[in-house]
Backbone as a chain_set.jsonl record, in Angstrom:
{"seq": "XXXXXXXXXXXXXXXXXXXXXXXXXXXXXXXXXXXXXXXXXXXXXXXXXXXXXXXXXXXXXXXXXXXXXXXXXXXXXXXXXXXXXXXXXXXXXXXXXXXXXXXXXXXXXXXXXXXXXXXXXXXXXXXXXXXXXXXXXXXXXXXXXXXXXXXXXXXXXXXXXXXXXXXXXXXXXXXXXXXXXXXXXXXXXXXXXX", "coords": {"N": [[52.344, 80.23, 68.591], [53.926, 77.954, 71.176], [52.671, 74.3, 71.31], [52.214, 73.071, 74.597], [53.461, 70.805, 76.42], [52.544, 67.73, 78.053], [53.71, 67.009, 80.272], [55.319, 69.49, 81.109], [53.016, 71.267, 81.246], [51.928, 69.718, 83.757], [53.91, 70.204, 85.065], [53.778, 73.674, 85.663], [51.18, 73.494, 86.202], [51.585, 72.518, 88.968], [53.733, 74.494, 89.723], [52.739, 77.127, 89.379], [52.365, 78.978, 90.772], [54.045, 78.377, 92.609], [56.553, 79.76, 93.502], [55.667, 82.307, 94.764], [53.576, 80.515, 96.606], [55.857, 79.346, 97.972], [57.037, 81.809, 99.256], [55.264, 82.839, 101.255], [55.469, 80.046, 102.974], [57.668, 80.448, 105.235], [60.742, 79.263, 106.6], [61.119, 77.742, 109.701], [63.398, 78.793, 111.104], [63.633, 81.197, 110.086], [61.145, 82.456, 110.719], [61.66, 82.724, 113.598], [63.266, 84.766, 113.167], [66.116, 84.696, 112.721], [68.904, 85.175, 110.809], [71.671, 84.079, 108.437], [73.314, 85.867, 106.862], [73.517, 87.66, 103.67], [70.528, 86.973, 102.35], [70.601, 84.544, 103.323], [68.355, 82.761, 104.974], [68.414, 80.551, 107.39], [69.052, 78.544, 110.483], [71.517, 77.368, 111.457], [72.624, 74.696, 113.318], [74.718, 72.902, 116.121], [76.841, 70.001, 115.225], [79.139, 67.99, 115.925], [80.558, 69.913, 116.371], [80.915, 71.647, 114.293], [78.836, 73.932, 112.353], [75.911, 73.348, 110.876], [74.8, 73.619, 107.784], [72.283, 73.061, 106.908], [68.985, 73.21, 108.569], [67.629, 70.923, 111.072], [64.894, 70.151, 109.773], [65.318, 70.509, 106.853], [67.43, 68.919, 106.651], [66.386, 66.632, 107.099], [64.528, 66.442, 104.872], [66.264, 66.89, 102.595], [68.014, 64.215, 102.611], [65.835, 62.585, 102.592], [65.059, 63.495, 99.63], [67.525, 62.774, 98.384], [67.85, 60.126, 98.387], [65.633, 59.069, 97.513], [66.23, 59.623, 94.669], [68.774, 58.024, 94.565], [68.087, 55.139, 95.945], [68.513, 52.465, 98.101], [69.695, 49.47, 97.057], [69.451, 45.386, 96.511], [72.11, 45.318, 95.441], [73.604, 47.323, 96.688], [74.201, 50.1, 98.877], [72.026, 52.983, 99.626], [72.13, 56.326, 98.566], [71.161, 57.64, 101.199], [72.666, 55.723, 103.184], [75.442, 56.459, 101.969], [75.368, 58.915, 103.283], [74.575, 61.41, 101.514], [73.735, 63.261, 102.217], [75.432, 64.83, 104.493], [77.539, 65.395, 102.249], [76.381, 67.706, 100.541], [75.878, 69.109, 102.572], [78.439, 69.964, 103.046], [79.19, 70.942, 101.263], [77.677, 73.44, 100.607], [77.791, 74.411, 103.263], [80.62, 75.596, 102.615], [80.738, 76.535, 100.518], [81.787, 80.113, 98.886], [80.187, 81.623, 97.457], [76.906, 82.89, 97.473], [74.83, 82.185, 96.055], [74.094, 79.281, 94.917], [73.203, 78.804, 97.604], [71.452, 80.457, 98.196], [69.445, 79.322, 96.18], [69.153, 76.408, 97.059], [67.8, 77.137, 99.099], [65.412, 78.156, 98.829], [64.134, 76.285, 96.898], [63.69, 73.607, 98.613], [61.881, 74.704, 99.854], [59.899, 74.589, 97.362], [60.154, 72.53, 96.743], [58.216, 71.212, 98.631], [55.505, 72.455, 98.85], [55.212, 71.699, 96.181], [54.969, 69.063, 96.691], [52.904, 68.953, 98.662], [50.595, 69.868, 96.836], [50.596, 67.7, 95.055], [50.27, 65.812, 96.424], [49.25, 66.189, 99.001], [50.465, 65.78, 101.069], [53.559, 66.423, 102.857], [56.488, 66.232, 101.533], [58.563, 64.352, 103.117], [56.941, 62.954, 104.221], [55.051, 61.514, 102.212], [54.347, 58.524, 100.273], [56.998, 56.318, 98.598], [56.13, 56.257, 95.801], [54.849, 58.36, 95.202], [56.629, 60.141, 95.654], [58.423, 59.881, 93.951], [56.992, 60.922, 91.832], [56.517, 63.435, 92.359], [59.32, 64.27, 91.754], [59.572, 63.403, 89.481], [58.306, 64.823, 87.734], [59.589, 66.932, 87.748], [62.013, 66.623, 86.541], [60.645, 65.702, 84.067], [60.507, 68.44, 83.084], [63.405, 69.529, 82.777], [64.567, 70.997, 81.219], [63.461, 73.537, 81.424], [65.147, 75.999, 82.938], [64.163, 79.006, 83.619], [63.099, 78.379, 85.61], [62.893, 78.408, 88.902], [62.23, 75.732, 90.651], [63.642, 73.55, 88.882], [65.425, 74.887, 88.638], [66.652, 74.189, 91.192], [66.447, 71.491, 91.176], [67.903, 70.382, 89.042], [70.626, 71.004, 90.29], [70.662, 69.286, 92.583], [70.397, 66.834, 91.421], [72.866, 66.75, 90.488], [74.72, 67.117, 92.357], [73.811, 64.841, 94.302], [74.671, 62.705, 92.593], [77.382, 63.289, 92.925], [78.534, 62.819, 95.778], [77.215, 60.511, 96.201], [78.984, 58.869, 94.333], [81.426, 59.355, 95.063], [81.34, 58.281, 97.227], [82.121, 56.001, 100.106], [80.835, 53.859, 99.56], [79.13, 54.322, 97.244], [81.399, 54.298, 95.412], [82.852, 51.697, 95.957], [80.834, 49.52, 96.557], [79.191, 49.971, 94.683], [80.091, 50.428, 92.258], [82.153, 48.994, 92.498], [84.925, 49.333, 92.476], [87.96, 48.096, 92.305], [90.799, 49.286, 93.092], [93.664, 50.277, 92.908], [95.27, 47.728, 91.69], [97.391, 44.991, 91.004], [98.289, 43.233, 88.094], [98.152, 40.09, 86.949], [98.377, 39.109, 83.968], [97.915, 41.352, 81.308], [94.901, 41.453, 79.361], [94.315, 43.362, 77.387], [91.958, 45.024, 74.718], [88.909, 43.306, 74.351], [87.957, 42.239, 70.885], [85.053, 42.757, 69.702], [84.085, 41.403, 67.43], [84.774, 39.006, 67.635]], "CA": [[52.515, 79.865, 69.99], [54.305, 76.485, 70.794], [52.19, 73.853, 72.035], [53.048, 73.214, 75.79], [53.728, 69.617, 76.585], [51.708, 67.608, 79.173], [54.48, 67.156, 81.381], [55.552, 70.907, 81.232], [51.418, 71.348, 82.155], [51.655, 69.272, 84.912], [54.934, 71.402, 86.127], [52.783, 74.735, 85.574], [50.06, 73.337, 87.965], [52.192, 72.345, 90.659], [54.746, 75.262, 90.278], [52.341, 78.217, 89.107], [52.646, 80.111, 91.876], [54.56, 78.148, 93.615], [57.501, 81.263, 93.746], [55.055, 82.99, 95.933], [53.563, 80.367, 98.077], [57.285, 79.123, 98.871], [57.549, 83.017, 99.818], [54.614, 82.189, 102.207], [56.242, 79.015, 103.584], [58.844, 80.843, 105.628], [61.215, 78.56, 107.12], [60.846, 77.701, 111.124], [64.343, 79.455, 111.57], [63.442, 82.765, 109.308], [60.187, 82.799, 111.883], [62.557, 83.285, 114.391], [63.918, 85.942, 112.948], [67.565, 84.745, 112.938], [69.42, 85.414, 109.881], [72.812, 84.032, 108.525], [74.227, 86.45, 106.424], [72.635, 87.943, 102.899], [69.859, 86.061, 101.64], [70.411, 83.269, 103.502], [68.013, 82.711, 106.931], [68.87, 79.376, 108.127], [69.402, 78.623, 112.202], [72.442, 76.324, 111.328], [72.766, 73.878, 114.601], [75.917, 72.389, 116.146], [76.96, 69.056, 114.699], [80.57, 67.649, 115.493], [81.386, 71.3, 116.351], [80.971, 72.629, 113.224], [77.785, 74.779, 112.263], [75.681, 72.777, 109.333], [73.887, 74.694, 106.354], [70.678, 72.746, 106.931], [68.52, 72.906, 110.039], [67.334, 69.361, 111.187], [63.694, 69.94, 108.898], [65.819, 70.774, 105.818], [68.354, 68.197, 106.462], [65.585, 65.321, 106.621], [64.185, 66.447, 103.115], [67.537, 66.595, 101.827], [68.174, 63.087, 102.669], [64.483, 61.627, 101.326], [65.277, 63.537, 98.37], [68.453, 62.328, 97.677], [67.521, 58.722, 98.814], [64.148, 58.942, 96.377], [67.191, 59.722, 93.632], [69.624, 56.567, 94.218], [67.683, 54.213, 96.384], [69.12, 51.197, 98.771], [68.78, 48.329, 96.856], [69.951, 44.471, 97.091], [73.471, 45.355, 95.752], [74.105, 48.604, 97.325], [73.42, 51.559, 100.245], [71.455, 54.29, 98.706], [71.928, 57.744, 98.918], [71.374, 57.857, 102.816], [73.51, 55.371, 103.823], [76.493, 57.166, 101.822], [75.801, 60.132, 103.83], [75.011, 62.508, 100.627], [73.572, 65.208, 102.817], [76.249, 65.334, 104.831], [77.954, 66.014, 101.167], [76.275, 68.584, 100.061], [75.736, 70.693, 103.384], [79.306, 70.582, 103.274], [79.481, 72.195, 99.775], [76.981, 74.475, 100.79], [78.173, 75.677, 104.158], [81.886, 76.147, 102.307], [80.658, 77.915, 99.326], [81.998, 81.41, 98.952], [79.017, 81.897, 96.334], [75.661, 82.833, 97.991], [73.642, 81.756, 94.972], [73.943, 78.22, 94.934], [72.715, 78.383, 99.067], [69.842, 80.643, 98.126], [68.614, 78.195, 95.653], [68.794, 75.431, 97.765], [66.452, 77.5, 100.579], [64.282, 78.321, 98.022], [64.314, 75.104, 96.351], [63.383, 73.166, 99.041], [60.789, 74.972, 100.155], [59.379, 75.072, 96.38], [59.624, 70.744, 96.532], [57.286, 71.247, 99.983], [54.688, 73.121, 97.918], [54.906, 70.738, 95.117], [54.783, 67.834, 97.499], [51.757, 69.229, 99.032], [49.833, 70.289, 96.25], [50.623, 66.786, 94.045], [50.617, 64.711, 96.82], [48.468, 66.149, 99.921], [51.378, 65.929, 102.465], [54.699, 67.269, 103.137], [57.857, 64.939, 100.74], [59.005, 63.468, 103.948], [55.106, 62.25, 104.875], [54.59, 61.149, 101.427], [55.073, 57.494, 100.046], [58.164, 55.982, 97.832], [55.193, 56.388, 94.799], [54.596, 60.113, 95.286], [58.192, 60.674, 96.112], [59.018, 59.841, 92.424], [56.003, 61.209, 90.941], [56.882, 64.594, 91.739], [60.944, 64.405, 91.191], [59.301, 62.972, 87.41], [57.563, 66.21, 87.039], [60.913, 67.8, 87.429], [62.898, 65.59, 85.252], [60.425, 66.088, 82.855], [60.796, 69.604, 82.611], [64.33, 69.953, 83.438], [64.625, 71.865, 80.217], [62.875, 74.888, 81.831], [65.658, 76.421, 83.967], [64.493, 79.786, 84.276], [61.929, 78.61, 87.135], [63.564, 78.351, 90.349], [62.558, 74.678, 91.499], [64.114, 72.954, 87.892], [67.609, 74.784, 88.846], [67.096, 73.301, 92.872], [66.553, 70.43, 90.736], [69.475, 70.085, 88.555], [72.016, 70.99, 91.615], [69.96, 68.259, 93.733], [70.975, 65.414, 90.859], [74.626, 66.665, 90.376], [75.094, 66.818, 93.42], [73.888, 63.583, 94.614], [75.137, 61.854, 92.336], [78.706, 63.584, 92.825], [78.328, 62.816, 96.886], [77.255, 59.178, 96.239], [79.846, 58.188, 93.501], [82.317, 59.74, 95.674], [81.386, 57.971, 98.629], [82.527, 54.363, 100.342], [79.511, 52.696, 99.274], [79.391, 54.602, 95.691], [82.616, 53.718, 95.057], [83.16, 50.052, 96.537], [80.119, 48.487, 96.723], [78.148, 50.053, 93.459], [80.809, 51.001, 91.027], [82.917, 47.856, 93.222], [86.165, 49.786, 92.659], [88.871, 47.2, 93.046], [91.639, 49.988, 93.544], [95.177, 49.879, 92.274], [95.416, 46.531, 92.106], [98.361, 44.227, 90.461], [97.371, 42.543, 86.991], [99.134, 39.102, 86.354], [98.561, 39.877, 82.579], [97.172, 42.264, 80.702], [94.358, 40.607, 78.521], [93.741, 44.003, 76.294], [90.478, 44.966, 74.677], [88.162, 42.298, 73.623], [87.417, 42.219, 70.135], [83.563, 42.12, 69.785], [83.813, 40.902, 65.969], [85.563, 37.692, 66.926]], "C": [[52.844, 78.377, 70.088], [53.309, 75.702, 71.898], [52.602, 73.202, 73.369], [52.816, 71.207, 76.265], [52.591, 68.702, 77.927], [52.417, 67.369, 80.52], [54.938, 68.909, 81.874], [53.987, 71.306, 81.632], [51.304, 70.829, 83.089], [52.8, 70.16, 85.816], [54.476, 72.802, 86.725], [52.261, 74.549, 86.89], [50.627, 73.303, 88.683], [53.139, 73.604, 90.902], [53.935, 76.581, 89.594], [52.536, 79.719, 89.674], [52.998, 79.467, 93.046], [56.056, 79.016, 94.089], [56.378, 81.731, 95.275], [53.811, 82.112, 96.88], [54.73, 79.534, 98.867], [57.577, 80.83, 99.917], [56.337, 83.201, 101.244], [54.433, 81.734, 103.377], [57.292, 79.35, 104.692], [59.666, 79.394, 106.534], [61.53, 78.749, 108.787], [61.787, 78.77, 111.654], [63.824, 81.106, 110.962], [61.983, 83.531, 110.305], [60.393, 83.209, 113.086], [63.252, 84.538, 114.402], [65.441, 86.058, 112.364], [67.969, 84.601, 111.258], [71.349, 84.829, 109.99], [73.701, 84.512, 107.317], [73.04, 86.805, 105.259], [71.737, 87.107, 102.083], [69.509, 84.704, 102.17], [69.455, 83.215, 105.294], [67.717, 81.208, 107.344], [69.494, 79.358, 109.423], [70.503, 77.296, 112.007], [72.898, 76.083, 113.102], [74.383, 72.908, 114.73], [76.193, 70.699, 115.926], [78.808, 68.406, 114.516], [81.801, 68.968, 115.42], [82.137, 71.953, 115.657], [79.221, 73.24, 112.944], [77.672, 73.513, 110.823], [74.833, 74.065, 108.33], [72.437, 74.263, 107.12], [70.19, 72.367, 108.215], [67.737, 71.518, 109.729], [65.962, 69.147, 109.817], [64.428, 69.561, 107.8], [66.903, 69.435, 105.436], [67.576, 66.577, 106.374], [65.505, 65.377, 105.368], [65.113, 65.838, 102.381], [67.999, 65.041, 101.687], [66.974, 62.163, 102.325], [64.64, 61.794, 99.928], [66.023, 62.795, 97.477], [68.771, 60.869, 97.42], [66.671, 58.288, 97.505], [65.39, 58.764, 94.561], [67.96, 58.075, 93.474], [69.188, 56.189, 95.782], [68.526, 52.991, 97.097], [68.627, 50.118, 97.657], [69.685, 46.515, 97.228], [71.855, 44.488, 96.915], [74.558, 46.359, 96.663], [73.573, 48.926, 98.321], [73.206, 52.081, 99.201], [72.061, 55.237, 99.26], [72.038, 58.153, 100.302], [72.212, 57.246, 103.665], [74.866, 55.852, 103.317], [76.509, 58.426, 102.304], [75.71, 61.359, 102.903], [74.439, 63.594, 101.151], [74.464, 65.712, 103.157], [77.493, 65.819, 103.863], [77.888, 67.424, 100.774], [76.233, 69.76, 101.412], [77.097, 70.527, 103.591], [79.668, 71.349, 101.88], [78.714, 73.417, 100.041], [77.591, 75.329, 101.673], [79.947, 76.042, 103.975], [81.483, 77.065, 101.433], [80.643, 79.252, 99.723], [80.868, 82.164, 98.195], [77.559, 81.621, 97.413], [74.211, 82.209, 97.006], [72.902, 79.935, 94.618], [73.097, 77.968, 97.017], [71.305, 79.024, 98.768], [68.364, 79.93, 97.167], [68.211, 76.838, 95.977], [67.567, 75.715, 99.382], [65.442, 77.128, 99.92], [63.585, 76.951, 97.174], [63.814, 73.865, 96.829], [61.705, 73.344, 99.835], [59.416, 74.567, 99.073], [59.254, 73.068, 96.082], [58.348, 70.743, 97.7], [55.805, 71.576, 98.701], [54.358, 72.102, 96.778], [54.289, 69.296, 95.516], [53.009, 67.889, 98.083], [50.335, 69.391, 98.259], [49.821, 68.722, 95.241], [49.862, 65.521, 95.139], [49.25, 64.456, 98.356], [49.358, 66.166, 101.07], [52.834, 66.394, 102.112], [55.647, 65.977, 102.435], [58.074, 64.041, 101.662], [57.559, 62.523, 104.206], [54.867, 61.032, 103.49], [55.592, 59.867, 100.971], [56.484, 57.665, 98.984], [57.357, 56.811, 96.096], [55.231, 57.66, 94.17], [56.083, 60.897, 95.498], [58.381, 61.117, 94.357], [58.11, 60.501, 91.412], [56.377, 62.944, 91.093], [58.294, 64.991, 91.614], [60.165, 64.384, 89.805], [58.957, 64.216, 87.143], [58.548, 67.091, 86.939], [61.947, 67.493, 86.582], [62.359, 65.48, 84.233], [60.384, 67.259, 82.283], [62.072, 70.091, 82.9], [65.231, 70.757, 82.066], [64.694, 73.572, 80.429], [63.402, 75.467, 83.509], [65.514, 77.857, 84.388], [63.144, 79.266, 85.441], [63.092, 77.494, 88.049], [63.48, 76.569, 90.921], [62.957, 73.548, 90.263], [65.578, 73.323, 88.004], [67.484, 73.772, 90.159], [67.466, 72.253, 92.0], [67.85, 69.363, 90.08], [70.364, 70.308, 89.19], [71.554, 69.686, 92.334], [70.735, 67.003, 92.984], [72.376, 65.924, 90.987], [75.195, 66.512, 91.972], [74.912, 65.682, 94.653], [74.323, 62.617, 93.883], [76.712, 62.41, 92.982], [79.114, 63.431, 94.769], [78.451, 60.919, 96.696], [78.411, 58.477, 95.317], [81.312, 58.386, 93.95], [82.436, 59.169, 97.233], [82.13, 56.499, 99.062], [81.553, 53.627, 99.464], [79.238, 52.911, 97.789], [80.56, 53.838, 94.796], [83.287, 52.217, 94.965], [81.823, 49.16, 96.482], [78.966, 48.936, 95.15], [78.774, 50.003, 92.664], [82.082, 48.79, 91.235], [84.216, 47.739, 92.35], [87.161, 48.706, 93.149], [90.409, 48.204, 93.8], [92.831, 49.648, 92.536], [95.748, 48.342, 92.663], [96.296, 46.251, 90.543], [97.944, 43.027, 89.31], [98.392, 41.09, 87.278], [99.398, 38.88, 84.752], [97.518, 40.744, 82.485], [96.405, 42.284, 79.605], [94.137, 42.06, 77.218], [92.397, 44.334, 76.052], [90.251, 43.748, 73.565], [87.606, 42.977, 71.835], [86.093, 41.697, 69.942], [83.569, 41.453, 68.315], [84.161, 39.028, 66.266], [84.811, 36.632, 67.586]], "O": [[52.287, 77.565, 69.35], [53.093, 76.149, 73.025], [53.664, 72.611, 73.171], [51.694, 70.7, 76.292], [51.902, 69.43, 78.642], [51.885, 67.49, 81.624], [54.787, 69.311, 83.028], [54.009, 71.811, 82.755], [50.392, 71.34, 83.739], [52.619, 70.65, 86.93], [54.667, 73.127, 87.897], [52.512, 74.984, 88.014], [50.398, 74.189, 89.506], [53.411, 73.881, 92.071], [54.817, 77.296, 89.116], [52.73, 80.874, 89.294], [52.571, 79.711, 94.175], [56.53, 78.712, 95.183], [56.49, 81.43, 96.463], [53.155, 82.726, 97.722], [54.643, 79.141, 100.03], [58.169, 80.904, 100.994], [56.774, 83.77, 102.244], [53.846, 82.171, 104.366], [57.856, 78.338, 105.11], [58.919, 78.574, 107.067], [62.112, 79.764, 109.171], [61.367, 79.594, 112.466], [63.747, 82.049, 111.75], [61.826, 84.731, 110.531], [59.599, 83.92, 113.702], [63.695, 85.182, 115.353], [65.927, 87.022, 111.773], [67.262, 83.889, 110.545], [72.112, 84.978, 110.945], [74.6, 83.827, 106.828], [71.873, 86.487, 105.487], [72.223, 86.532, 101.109], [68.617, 83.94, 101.802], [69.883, 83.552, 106.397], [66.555, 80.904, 107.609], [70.462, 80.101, 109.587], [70.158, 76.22, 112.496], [73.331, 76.926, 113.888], [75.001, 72.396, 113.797], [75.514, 70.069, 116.737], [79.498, 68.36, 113.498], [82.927, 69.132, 114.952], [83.208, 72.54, 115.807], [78.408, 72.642, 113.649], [78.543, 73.004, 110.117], [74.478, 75.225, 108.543], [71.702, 75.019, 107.754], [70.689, 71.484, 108.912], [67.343, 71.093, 108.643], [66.013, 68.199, 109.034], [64.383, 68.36, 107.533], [67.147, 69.034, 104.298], [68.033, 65.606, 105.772], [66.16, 64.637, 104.634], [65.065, 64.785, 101.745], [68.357, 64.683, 100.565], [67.168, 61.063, 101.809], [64.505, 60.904, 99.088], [65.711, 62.311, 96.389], [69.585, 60.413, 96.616], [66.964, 57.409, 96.695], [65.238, 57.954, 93.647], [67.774, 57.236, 92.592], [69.737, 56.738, 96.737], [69.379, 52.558, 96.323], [67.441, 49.919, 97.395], [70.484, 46.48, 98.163], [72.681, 44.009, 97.691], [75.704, 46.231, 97.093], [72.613, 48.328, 98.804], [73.769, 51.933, 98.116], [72.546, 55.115, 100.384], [72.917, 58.949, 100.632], [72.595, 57.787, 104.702], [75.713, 55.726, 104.201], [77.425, 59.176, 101.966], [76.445, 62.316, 103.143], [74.565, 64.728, 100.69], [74.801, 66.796, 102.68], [78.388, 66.502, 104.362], [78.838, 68.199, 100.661], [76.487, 70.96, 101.297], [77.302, 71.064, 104.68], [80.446, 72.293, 101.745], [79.203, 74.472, 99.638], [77.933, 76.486, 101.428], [80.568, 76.606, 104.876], [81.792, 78.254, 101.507], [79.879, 79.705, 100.576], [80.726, 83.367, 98.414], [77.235, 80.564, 97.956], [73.045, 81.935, 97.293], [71.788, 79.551, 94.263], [72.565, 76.921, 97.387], [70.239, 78.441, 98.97], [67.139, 79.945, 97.279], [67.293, 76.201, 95.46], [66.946, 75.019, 100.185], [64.695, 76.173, 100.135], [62.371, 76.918, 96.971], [63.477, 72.998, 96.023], [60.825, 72.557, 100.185], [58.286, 74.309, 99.489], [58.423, 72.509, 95.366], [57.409, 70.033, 97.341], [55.377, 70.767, 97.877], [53.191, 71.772, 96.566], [53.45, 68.618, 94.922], [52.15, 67.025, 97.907], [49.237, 69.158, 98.765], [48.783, 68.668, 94.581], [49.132, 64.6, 94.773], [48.638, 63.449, 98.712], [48.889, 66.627, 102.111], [53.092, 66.719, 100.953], [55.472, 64.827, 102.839], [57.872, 62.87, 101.339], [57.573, 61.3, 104.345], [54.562, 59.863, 103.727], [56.818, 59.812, 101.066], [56.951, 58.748, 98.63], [57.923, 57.682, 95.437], [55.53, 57.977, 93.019], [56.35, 62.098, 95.456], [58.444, 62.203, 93.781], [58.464, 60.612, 90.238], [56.498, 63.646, 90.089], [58.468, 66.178, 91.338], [60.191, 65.386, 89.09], [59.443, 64.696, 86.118], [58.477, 68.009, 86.122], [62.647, 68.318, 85.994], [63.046, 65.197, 83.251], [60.24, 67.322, 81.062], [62.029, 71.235, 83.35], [66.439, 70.993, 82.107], [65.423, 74.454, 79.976], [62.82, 75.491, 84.593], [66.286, 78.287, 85.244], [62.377, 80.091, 85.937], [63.71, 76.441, 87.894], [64.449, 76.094, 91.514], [62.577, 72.429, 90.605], [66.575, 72.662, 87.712], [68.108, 72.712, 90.191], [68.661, 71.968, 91.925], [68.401, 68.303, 90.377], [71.355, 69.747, 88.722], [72.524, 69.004, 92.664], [71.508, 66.268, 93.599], [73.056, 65.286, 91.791], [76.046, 65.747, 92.424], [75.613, 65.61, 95.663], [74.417, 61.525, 94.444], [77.166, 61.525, 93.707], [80.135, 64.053, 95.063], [79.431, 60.223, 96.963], [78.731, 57.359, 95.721], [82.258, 57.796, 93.427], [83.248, 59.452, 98.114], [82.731, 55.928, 98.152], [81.905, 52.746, 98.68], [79.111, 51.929, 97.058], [80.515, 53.07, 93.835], [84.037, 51.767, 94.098], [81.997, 47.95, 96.339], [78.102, 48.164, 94.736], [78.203, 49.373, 91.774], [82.454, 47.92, 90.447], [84.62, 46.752, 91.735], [87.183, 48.434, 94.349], [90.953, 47.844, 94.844], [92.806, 48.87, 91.582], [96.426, 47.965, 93.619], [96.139, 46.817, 89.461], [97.335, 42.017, 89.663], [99.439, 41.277, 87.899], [100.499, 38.519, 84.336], [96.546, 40.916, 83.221], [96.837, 42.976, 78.683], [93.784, 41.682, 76.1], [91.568, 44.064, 76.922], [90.862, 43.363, 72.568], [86.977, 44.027, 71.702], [85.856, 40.489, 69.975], [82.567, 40.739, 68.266], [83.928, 38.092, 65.501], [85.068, 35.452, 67.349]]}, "num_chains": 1, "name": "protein.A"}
């Protein structure tokens, strides 16, 4: 039997049965009753008169999460000021693939649960500290994709990063993209030997 790691033990505890009390958890809209198509029960609200994926609860998280990921700091916007929710709930509410939306229900619900049980309050409630303490518990097991909140997990980074590195502020002010710009020469690569 292989010995089980102490980070993979701390994932355990927080996600033991966290499958079935995310199933629990129902989401405010699924309490309602309202359904938007198979699998998915989200009350998507009007926004720029288009329908979003994520109702307002879902769409806070999404944006602490992805914030808690790449952070504001003195050279850059983080995560929230590039807008990477409004990224991904547009990958979401295009996707022709229901699988990637039902892992992000589920997924979110299954950070709530984790949040709660590590932390005592709900992700959004909980400090910068606790933010990162239970992302770490997922980044340290992000090995162990058949449990449900290690895939949310790994879509959550690709997809914030691929939102923020794609954004104004990713692009221009972090990466500080000059563009197609006009050399006056062309110095080559530096030789590090010389």
């Amino acid at each position: 039997m292989k010995k089980i790691s102490k980070s993979r033990r701390r994932l355990l505890q927080l996600t033991g049965t966290t499958t079935l009390g995310a199933a629990l958890l129902p989401l405010k809209s699924a309490e309602a009753g309202k359904s938007n198509g198979p699998g998915r029960q989200l009350d998507p609200v009007k926004s720029n008169g288009a329908h979003d994926f994520f109702n307002p609860q879902q769409r806070q998280l999404v944006e602490e999460l992805t914030e808690t990921l790449i952070p504001a700091d003195e050279h850059s916007g983080g995560a929230k000021a590039a807008k990477v929710v409004d990224y991904i709930d547009r990958i979401l509410r295009e996707s022709l693939d229901e699988e990637p939306r039902r892992t992000w229900v589920e997924g979110l619900k299954l950070i709530e649960v984790m949040s709660e049980r590590a932390c005592g309050s709900s992700f959004v409630q909980a400090n910068p500290e606790q933010r990162v303490a239970v992302l770490q518990v997922l980044s340290d097991s992000v090995e162990m994709t058949e449990l449900p909140e290690v895939r949310f997990f790994n879509q959550l980074k690709r997809l914030t990063i691929d939102g923020y590195y794609t954004s104004k502020i990713g692009i221009l002010e972090e990466l500080e993209y000059k563009g197609n710009t006009i050399l006056d020469e062309f110095v080559g690569c530096q030789d590090s030997q010389t």
